[in-house]
C-alpha positions in Angstrom: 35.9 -5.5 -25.7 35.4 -1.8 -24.7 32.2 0.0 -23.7 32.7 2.0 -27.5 32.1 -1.3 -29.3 29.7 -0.9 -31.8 27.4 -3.8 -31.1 27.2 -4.4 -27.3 23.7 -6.1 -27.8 24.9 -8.6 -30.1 24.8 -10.8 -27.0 21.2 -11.0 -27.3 20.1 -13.4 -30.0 16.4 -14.2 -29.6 13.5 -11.6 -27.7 10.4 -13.4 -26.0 7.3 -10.9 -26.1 3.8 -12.1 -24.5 0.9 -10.8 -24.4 -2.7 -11.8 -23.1 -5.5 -10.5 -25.0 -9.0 -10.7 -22.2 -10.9 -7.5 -23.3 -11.9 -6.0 -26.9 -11.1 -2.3 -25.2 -7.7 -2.8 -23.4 -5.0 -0.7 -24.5 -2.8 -1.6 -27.6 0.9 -3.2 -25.5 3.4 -1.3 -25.3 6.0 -4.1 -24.2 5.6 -5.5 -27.9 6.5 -1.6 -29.3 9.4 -2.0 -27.0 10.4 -5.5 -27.9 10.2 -4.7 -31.5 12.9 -1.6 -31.5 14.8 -4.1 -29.0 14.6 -6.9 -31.3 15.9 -4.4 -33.7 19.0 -2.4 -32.5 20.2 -5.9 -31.4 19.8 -7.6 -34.6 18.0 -10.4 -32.6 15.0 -13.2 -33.4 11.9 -12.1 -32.7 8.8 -14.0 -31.2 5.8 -12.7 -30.2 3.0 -14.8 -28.3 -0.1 -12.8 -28.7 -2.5 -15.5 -26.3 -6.7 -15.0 -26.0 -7.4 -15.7 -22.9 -10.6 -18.0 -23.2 -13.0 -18.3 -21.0 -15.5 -21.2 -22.2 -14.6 -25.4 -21.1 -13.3 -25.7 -17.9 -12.2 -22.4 -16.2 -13.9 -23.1 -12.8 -11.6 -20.8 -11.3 -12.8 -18.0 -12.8 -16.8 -19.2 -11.5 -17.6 -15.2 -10.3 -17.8 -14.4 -14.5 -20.9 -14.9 -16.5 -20.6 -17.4 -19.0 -23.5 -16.5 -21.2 -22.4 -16.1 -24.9 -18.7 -17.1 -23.9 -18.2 -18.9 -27.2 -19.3 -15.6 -29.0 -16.7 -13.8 -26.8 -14.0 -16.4 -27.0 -14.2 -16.3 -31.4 -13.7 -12.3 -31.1 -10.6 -12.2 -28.4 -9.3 -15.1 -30.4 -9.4 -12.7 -34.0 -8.2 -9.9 -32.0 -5.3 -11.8 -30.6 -4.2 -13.3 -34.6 -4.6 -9.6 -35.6 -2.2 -8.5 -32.6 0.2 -11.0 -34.2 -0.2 -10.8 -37.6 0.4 -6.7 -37.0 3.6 -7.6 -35.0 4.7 -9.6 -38.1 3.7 -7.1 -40.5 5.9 -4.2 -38.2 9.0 -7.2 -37.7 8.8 -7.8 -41.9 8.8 -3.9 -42.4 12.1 -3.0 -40.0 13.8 -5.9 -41.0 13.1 -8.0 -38.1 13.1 -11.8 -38.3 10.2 -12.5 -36.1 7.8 -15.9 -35.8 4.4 -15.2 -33.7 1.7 -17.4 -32.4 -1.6 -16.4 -31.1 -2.8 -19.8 -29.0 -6.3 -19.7 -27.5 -6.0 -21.0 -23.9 -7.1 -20.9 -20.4 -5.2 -18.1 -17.8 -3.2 -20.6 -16.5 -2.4 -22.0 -19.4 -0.9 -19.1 -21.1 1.2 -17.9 -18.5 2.4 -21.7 -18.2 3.1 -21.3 -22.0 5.1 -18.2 -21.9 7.7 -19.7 -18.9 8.2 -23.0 -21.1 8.6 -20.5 -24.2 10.8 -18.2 -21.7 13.0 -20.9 -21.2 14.6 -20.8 -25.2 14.9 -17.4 -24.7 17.6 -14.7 -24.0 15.3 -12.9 -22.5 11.4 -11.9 -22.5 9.1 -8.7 -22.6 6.1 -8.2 -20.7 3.4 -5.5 -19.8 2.7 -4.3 -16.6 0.2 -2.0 -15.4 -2.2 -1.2 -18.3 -4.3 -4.1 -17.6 -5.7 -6.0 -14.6 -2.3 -6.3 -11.8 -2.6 -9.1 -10.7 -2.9 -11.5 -13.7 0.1 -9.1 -15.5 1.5 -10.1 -12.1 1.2 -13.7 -12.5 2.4 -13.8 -16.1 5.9 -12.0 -14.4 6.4 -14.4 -12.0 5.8 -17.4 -14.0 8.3 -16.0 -16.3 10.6 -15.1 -14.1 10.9 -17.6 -11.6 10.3 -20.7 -14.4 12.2 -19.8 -17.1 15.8 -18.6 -15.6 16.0 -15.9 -18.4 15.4 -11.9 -17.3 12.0 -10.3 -18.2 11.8 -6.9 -18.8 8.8 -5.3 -17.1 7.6 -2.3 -19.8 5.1 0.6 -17.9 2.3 2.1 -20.0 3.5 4.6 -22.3 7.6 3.1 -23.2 6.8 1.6 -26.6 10.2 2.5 -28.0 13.4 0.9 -26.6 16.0 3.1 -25.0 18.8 2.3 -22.7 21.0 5.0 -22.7 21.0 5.8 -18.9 20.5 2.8 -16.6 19.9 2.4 -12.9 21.0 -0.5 -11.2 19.4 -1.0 -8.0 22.1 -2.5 -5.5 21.5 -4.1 -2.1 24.5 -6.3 -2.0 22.6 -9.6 -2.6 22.7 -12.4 -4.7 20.1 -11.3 -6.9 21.0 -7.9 -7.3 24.1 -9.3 -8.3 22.5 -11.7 -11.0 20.5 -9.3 -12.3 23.3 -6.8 -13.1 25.4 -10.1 -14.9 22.3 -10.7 -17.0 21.8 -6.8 -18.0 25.7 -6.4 -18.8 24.8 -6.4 -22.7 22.7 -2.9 -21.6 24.8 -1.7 -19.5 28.0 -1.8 -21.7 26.0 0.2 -24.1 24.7 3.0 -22.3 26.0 5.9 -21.8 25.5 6.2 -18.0 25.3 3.5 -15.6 24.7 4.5 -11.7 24.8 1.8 -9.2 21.7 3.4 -6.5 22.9 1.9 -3.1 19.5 2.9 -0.3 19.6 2.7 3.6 21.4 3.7 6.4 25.3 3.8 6.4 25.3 0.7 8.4 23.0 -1.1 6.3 25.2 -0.1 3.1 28.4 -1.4 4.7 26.6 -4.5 6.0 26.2 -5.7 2.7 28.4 -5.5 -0.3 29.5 -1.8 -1.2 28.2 -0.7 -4.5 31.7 1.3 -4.7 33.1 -2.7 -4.3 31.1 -4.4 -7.5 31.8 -0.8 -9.3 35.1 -1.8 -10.4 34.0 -5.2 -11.7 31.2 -3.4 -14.0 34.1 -1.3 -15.2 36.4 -3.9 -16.0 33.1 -4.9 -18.5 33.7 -1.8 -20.1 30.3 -0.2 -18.4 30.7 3.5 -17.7 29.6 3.8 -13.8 29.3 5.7 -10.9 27.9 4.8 -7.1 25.6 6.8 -5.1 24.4 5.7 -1.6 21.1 7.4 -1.1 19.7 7.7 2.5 16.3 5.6 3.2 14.3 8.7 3.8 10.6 7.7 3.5 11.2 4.4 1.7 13.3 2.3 -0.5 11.0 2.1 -3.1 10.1 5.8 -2.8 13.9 6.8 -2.6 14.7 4.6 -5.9 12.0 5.8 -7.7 12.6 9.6 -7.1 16.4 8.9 -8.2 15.1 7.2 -11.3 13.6 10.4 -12.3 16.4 12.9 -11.3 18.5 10.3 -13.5 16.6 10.2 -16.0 17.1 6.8 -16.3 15.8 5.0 -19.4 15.6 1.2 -18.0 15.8 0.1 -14.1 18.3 -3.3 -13.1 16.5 -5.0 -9.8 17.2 -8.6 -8.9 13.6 -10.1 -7.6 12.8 -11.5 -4.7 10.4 -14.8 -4.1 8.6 -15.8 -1.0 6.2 -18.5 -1.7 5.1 -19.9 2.0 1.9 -21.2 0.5 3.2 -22.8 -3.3 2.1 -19.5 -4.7 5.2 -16.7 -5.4 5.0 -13.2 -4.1 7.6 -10.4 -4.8 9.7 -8.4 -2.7 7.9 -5.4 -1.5 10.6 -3.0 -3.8 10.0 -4.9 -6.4 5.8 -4.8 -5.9 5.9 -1.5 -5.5 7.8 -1.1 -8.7 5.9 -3.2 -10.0 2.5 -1.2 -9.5 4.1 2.2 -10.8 7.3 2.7 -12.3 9.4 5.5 -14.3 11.1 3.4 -16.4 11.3 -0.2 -17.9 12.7 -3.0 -14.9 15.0 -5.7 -16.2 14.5 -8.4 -13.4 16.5 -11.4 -12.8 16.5 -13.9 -10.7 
């Protein structure tokens, strides 16, 4: 199959979206925008979880919040999370999208338990980052990442619509940039541009596996690619991200990093930094 075949997504069958809804003023998601138009140009399943995140019974963890009235507040994030995905079904119905949604009422760690088991039966899933509190979007990534064995996309503030026509890949050689750019194949055969962004010091580049070495396997996938080794200059992170924009890249391929030295999972500082403000979307893998 060449890189001109008309249907390069049809690989993906089924799109995960989640979503935790924990304040009446947070911005609307833009990661179920983005899964919608995904959803679409690859004729996939659609399923949104649109979760309340309640606080009343027996959230001890979250002791430092005021509990008075948490009954009131759990009723209204509850209605605003079935509105979230009884809108997502009404925007699926109207584009032609086959999509099935659920809006369970849980605790935190419930719901991001939830989404990894739901993860799981997907091809892959679509998450926020960044318009809401970090560090819980944070722990909703991980769970889904490192639980479920499927790809999340990470979606910034702001990219509702999907777009992959010009696509970084982010290449150190390892094993998980290499799994990563496996599991993004179905984007990367259809875009129009796919650079493989190598960052370091000659010596680190040749330590590892070329990116002008996996080049030729992308190709023989039909993806249209080219290499560019990039000195570290003030950071990795920093480096990748200013190529990004002089790309113009519309999604960002990373494999993720774990460490987890005390049961609880951390990423990569690339990855975190990513994480905390990035130009475009990040598939991650695993």
């Amino acid at each position: 199959m060449s890189r001109h075949d008309p249907s390069p997504l049809a690989a993906i069958r089924d799109v995960l979206v989640g979503t935790a809804v924990e304040d009446e003023h947070e911005p609307a998601s833009s990661a179920i925008g983005y899964a919608l138009t995904l959803a679409k140009a690859a004729g996939a399943h659609l399923t949104v979880q649109s979760a309340s995140w309640r606080l009343s019974g027996d959230d001890t963890w979250l002791g430092e919040f005021d509990y008075t009235g948490d009954a009131m507040i759990d009723r209204r994030l509850e209605a605003l999370a079935r509105s979230v995905a009884e809108r997502s079904a009404g925007d699926a119905a109207q584009a032609g999208i086959v999509c099935t949604t659920e809006a369970p009422s849980l605790p935190f760690p419930d719901i991001v338990s939830r989404l990894a088991g739901r993860a799981r039966l997907h091809d892959l899933t679509v998450l926020d980052i960044g318009s809401r509190t970090y560090d819980l979007d944070r722990e909703m990534i991980e769970k889904a990442l490192f639980h479920s064995g499927r790809p999340v996309i990470v979606v910034p503030p702001g990219h509702d619509a999907f777009a992959a026509q010009r696509i970084i890949v982010a290449w150190d050689g390892s094993a998980q940039a290499a799994r990563a750019a496996n599991d993004a194949l179905p984007f990367l055969r259809a875009a129009d541009a796919v650079e493989i962004v190598s960052v370091g010091t000659e010596a680190e580049i040749q330590a590892s596996v070329p990116g002008a070495e996996f080049a030729p396997h992308l190709a023989r996938h039909g993806v249209n690619v080219s290499v560019n080794d990039l000195p570290r200059g003030g950071g990795v992170a920093e480096t990748l991200r200013a190529q990004a924009g002089l790309f113009r890249a519309d999604m960002i391929v990373m494999g993720a990093y774990r460490h987890s030295p005390t049961r609880e999972y951390f990423f990569g500082g690339v990855t975190r930094s990513f994480l905390r403000g990035s130009p475009a979307p990040l598939f991650l893998a695993h």
